[in-house]
N, C-alpha and C positions, 0 to 999 in steps of 0.2 A: 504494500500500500504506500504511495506517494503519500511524502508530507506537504503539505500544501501551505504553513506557515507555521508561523511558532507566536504565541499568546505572547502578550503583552499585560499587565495588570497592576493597578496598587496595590494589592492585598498585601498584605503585610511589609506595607511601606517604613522603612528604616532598616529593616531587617535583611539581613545577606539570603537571595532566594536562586533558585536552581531552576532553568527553564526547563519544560516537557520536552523532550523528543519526537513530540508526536502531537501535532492540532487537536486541542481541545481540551487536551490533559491539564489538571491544574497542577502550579508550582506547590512546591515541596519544600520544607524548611531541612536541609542536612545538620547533620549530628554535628555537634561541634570537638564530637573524639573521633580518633584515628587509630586504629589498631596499626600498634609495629610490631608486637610479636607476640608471641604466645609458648611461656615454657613449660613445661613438667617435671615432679620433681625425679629421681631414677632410684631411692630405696638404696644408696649407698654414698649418697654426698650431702653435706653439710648447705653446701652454699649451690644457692641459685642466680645466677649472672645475665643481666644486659646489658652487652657492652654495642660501640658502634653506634650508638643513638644517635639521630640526626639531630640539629639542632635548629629545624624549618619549624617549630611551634611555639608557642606559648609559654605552656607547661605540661607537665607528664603528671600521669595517673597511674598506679599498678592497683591494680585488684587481687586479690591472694584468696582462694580457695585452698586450704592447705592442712596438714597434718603432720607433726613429726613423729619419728618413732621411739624418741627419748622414752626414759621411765618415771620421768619427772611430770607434774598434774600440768603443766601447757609448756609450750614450745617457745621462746621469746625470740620473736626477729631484728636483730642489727640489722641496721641496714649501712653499707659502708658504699657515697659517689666516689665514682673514678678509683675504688682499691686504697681509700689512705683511710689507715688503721690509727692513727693517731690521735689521741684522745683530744690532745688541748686544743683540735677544731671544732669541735663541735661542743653544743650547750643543746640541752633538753629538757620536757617538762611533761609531767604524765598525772593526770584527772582518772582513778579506776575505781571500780567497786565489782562487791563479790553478789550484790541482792542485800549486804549488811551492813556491811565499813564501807566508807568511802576513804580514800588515803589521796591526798596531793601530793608532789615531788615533783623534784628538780635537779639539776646540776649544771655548774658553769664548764665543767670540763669531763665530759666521758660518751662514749660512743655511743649513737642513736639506736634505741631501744624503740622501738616505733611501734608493737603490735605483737598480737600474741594468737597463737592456733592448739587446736587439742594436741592432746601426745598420747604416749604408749598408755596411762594409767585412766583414758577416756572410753567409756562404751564403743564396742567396732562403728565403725561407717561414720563415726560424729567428726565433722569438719572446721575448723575456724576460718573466719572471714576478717580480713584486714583489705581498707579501702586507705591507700598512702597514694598524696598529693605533693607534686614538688614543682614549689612555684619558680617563675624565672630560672629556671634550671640553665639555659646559654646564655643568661648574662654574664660578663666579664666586666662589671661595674660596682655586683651588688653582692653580698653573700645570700645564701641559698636558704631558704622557707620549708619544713616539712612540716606536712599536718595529717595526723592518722586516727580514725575509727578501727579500732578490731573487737571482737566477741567471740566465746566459744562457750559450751556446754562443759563442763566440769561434773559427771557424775551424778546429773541434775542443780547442780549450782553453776548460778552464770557467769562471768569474767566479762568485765568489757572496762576497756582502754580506750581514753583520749587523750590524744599525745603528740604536742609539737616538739621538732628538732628547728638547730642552726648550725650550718654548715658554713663556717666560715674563711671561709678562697672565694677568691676572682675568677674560679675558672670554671669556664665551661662543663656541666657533666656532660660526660658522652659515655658511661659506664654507671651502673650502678647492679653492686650485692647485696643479697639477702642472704644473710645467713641464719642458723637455727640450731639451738641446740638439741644433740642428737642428729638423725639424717630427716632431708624432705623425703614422706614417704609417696609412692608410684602413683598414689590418688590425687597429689597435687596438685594445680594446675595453678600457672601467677600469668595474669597477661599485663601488657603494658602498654600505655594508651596517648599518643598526644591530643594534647588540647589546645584547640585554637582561639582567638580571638584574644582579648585583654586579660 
């Protein structure tokens, strides 16, 4: 079938809008994520790596679907840009509760604890979920923003984390690890996301 034009419209004027391919079809508002990968984990490593990350977006988003197979009641994910292990760049702060306590905490200088998923001592098939955001990730002006929601099931008691990092360099991430205590087990899956726009 011949197209015979392509629509024109205000609808949703201001907004960034995607024309139909085809006369008469309405415009579509696109997602403002990008999928750039998608890993799993392999049941005999610690650490999960995105390295190579372009730096055409915004900011990055990982979503972590996850489990480790430690023997300890959850999994806590470090999360280490570009491989530096060094403590005194990073500052951290973490909002948690169990359903009973709540506890705050912080530190000026120790490696980002961002989120946490079940482990070995968790009912089979129970998963944690961690959603970590990293703002301005390719600036080379500004140091680096994390901000994380994670939950898990604990035996029927809850766990859930909110929890910003500071990632203090001028530099560009184009790598970033998760690591865990104990191994990511084979049910894993972490994808990672750009975000466009402001």
């Amino acid at each position: 079938m011949a197209t015979s034009r392509v629509k024109t419209s205000s609808i949703l004027q201001g907004f960034p809008k995607s024309r139909s391919l085809l006369a008469g079809n309405a415009y579509f508002q696109p997602t403002s994520y990008e999928s750039i990968a998608t890993l799993s984990g392999t049941g005999a490593s610690t650490t999960i790596s995105f390295t190579s990350i372009p730096s055409t977006f915004s900011h990055l988003q990982l979503r972590v679907l996850g489990r480790s197979d430690s023997a300890a009641a959850a999994g806590t994910i470090t999360v280490y840009p570009n491989g530096d292990t060094t403590a005194a760049n990073y500052a951290r702060h973490r909002l948690s509760t169990d359903g009973a306590t709540v506890t705050a905490t912080g530190t000026a200088s120790g490696v980002m604890q961002l989120g946490r998923v079940s482990a070995g001592t968790a009912a089979a098939n129970i998963m944690g979920v961690t959603i970590l955001d990293i703002i301005d990730y390719a600036s080379t002006s500004k140091y680096k923003t994390f901000r994380s929601l994670s939950g898990h099931d604990q035996n029927g008691s809850g766990d859930l984390w909110l929890t910003s990092g500071l990632y203090m360099s001028l530099t560009a991430i184009n790598r970033v690890d998760l690591v865990i205590g104990g191994n990511w087990t084979t049910a894993t899956t972490i994808g990672l996301y750009g975000i466009k726009g402001a």
